[in-house]
Each structure stands twice: as structure tokens, then as C-alpha cells.
DSSP file (Angstrom, degrees, kcal/mol; ACC not computed):
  #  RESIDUE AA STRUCTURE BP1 BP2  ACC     N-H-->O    O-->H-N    N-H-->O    O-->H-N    TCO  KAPPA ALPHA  PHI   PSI    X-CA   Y-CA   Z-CA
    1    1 A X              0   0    0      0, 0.0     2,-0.1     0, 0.0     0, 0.0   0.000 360.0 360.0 360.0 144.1  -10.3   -7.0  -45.0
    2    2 A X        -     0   0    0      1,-0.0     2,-0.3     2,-0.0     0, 0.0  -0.548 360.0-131.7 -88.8 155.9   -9.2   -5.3  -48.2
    3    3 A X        +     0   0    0     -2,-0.1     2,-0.3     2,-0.0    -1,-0.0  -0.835  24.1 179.8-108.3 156.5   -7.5   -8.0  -50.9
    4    4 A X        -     0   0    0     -2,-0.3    -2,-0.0     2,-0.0     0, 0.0  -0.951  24.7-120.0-145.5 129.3   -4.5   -7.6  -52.6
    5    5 A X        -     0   0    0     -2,-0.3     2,-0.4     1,-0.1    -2,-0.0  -0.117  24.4-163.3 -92.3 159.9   -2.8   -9.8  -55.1
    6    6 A X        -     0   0    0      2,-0.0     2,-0.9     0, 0.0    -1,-0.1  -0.921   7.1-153.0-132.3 128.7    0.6  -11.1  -54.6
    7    7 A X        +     0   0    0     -2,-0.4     2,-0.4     2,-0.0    -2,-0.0  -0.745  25.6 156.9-115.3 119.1    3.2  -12.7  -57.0
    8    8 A X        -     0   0    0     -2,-0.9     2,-0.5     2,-0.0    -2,-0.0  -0.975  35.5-130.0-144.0 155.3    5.7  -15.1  -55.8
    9    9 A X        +     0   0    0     -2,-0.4     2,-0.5     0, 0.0    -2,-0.0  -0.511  29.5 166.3 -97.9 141.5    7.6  -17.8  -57.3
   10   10 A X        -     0   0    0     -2,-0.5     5,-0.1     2,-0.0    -2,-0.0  -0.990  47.4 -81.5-136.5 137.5    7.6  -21.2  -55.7
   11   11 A X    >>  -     0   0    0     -2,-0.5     3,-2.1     1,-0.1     4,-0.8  -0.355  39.5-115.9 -63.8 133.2    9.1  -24.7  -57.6
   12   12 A X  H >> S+     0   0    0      1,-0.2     4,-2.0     2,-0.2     3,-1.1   0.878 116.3  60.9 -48.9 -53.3    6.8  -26.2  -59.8
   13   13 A X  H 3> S+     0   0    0      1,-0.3     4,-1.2     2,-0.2    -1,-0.2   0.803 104.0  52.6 -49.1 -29.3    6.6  -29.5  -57.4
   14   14 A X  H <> S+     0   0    0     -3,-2.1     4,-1.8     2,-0.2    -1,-0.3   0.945 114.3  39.5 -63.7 -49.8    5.3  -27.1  -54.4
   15   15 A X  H <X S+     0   0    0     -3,-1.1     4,-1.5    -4,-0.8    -2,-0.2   0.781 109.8  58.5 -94.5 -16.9    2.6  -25.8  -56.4
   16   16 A X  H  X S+     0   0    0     -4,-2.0     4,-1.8     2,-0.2    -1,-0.3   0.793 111.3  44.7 -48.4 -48.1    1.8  -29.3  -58.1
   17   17 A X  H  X S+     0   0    0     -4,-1.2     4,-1.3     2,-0.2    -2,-0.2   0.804 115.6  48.2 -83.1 -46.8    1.2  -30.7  -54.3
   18   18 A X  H  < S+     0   0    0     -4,-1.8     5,-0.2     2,-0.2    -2,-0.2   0.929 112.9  51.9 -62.2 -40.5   -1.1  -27.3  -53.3
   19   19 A X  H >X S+     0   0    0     -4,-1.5     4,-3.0     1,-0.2     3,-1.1   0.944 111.2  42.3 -43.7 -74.3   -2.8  -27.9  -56.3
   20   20 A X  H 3< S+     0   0    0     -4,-1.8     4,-0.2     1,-0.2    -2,-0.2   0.457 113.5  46.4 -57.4 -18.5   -3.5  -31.4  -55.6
   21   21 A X  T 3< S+     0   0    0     -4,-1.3    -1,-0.2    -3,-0.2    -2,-0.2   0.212 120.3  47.4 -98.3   2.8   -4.7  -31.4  -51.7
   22   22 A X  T X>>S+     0   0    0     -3,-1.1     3,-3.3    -5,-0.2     5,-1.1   0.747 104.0  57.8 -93.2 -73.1   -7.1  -28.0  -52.8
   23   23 A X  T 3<5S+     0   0    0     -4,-3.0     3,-0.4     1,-0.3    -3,-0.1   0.640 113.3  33.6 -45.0 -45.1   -8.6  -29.3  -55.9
   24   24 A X  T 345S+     0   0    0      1,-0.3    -1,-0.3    -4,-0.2    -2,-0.1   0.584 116.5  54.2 -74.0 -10.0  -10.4  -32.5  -54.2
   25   25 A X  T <45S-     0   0    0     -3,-3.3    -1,-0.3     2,-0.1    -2,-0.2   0.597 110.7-124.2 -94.1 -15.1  -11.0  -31.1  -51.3
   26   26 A X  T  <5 +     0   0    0     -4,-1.1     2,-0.5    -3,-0.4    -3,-0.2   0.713  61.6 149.5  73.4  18.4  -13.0  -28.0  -52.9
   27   27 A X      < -     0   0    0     -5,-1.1    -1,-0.2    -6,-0.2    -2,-0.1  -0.705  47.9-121.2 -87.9 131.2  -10.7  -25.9  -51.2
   28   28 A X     >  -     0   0    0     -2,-0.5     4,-1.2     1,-0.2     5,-0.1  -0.094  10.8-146.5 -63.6 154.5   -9.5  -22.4  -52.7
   29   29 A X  H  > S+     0   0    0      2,-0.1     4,-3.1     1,-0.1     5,-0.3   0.934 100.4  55.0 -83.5 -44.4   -6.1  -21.9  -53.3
   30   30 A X  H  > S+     0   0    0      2,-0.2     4,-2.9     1,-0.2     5,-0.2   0.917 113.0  48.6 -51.4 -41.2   -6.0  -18.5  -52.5
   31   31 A X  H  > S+     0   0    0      1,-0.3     4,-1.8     2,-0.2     5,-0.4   0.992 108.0  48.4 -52.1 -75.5   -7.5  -19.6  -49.2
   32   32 A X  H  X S+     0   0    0     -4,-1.2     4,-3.0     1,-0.2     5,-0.3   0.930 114.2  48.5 -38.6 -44.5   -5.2  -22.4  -48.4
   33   33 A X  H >X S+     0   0    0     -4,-3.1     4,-2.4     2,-0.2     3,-1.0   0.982 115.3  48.8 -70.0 -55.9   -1.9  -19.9  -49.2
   34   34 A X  H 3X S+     0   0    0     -4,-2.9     4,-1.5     1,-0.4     5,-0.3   0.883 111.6  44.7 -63.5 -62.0   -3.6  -17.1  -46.9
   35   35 A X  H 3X S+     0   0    0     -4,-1.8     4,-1.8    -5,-0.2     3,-0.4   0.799 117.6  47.0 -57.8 -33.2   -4.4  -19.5  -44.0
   36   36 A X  H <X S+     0   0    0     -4,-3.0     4,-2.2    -3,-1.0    -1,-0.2   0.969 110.5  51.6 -60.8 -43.6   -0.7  -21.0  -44.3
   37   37 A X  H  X S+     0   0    0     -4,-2.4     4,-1.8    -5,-0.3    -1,-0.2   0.799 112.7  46.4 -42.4 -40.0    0.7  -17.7  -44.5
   38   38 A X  H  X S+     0   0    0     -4,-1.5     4,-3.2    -3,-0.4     5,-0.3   0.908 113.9  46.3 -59.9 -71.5   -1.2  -16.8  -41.4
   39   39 A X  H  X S+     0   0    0     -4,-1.8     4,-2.2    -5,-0.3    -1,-0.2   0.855 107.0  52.0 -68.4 -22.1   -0.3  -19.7  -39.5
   40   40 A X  H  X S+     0   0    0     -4,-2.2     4,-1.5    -5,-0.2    -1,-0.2   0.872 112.4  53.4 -91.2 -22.8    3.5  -19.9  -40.2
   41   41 A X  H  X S+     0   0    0     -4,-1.8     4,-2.7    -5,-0.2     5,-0.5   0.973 106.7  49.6 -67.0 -49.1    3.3  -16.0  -38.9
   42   42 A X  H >X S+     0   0    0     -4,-3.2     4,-6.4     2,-0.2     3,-2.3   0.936 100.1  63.5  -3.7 -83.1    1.6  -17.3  -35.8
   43   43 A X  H 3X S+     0   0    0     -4,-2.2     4,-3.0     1,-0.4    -2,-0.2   0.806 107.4  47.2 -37.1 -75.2    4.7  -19.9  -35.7
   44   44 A X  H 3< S+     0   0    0     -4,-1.5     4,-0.5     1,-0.3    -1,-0.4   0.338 109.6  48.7 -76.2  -5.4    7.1  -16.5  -35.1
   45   45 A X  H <X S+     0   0    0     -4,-2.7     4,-0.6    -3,-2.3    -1,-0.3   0.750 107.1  49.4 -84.8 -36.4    5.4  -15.1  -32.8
   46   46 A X  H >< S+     0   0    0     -4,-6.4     3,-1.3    -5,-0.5     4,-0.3   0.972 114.4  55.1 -43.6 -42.7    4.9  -18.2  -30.5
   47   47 A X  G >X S+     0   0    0     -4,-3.0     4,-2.8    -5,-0.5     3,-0.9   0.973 108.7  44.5 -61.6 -38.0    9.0  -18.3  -31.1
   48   48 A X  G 34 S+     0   0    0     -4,-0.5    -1,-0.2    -3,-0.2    -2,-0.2   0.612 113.7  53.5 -61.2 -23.6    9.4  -14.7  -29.8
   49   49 A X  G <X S+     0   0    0     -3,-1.3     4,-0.6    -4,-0.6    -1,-0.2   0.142 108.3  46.4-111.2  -2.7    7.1  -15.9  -27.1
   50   50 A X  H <> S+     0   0    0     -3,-0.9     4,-2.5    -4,-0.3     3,-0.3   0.753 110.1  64.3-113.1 -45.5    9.3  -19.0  -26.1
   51   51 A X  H  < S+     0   0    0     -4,-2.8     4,-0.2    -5,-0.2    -2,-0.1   0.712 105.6  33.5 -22.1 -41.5   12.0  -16.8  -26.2
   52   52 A X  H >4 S+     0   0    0     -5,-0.2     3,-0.6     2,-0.1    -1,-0.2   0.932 110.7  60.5-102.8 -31.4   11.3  -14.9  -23.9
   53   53 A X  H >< S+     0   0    0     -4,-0.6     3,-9.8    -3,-0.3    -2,-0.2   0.909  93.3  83.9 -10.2 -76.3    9.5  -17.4  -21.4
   54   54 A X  T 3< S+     0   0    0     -4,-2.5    -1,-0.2     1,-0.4    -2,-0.1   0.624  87.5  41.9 -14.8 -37.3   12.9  -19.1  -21.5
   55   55 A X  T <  S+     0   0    0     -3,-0.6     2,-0.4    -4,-0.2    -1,-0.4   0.371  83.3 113.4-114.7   6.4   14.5  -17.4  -19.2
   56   56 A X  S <  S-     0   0    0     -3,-9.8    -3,-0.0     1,-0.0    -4,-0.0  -0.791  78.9 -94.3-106.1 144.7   11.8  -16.9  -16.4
   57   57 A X        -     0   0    0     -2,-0.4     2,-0.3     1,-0.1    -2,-0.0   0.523  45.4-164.2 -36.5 157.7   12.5  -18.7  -13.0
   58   58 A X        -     0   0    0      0, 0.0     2,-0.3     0, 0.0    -1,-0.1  -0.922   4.9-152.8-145.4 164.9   10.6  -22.5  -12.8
   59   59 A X        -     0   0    0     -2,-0.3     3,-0.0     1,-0.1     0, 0.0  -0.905  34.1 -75.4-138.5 154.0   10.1  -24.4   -9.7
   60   60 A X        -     0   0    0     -2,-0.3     4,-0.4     1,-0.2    -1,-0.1  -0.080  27.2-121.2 -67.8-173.2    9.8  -28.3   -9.5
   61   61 A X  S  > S+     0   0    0      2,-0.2     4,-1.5     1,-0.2     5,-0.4   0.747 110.0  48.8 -93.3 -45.0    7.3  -30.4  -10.3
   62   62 A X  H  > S+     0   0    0      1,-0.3     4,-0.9     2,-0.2    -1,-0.2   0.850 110.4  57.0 -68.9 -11.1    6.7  -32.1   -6.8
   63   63 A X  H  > S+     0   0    0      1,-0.2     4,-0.6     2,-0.2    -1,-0.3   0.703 108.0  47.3-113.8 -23.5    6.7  -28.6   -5.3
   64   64 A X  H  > S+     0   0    0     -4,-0.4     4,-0.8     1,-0.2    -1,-0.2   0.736 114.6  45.8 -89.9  -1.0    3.8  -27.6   -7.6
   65   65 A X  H  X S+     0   0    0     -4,-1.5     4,-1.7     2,-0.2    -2,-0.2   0.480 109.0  47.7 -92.6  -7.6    1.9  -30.4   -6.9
   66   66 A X  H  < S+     0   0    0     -4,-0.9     4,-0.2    -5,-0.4    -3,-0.1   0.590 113.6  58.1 -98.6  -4.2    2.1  -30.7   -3.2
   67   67 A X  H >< S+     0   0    0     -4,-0.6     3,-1.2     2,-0.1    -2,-0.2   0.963 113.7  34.3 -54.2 -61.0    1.2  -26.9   -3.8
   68   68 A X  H ><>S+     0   0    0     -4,-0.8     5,-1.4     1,-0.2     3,-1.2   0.713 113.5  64.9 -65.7 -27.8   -2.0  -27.9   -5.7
   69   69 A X  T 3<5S+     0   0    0     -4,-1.7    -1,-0.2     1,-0.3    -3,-0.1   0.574 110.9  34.7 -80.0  -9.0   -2.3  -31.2   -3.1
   70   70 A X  T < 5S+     0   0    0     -3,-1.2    -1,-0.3    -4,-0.2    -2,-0.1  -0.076 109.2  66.6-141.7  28.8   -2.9  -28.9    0.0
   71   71 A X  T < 5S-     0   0    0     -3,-1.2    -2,-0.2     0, 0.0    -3,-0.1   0.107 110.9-123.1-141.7 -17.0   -5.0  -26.2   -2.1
   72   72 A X  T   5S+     0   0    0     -4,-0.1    -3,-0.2    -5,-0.1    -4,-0.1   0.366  83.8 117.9  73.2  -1.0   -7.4  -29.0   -2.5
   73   73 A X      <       0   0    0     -5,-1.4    -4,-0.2     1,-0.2    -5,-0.1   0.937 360.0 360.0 -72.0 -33.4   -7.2  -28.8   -6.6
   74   74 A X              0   0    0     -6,-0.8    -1,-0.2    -9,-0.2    -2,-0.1  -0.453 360.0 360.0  20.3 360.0   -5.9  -32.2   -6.3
């Protein structure tokens, strides 16, 4: 994957705290920002994915287990 810098501005107290869970751990920063970045896109597509879930049809719970109960998974 090609790298590419990025500049953003973030309150000193944010980057004081990133700072401070990287540095004892031996962890990069640049690492830690990418994998959050990463994960919080994650986060919006699982929301786009709940979304849309949301609205299809569900059945009860006792009628999917006396499904499962006479299916032998049970």
C-alpha cells in the first residue's frame, strides 16, 4: 500500500493521551492513527449495514427454536 502523509489538527489533550498509550507500549503512532482510522470506517459501514437489516421481516424466538428443536440442532 502506497503511504501518504496527512495533516490534521486535533486538541493538544487528544494527542497528549495518543502519545502516552503509544510510547510505553512501543507502539507507532502513525500505526495506532491508521488502525483507528480504519476501524471507525468499519463502524459506518456496519451502520449502513444495520440500516438496512432493520427493516427485514423477523420471526420469534420460540418459533426459531422449536425450528432448530425438530431439525435436531438442538
Amino acid at each position: 500500500m502506497d503511504k501518504v502523509q496527512i495533516n490534521v489538527r486535533v486538541d493538544a489533550a487528544v494527542k497528549d493521551a495518543v502519545e502516552g498509550y503509544c510510547k510505553p507500549r512501543g507502539v507507532a503512532m502513525n500505526h495506532f492513527v491508521q488502525e483507528a482510522l480504519l476501524d471507525r470506517l468499519e463502524e459506518f459501514e456496519d451502520i449502513e449495514d444495520l440500516k438496512k437489516i432493520r427493516h427485514e421481516p423477523t420471526r420469534p424466538l420460540a418459533e426459531v427454536l422449536r425450528e432448530l428443536a425438530i431439525d435436531g440442532a438442538l
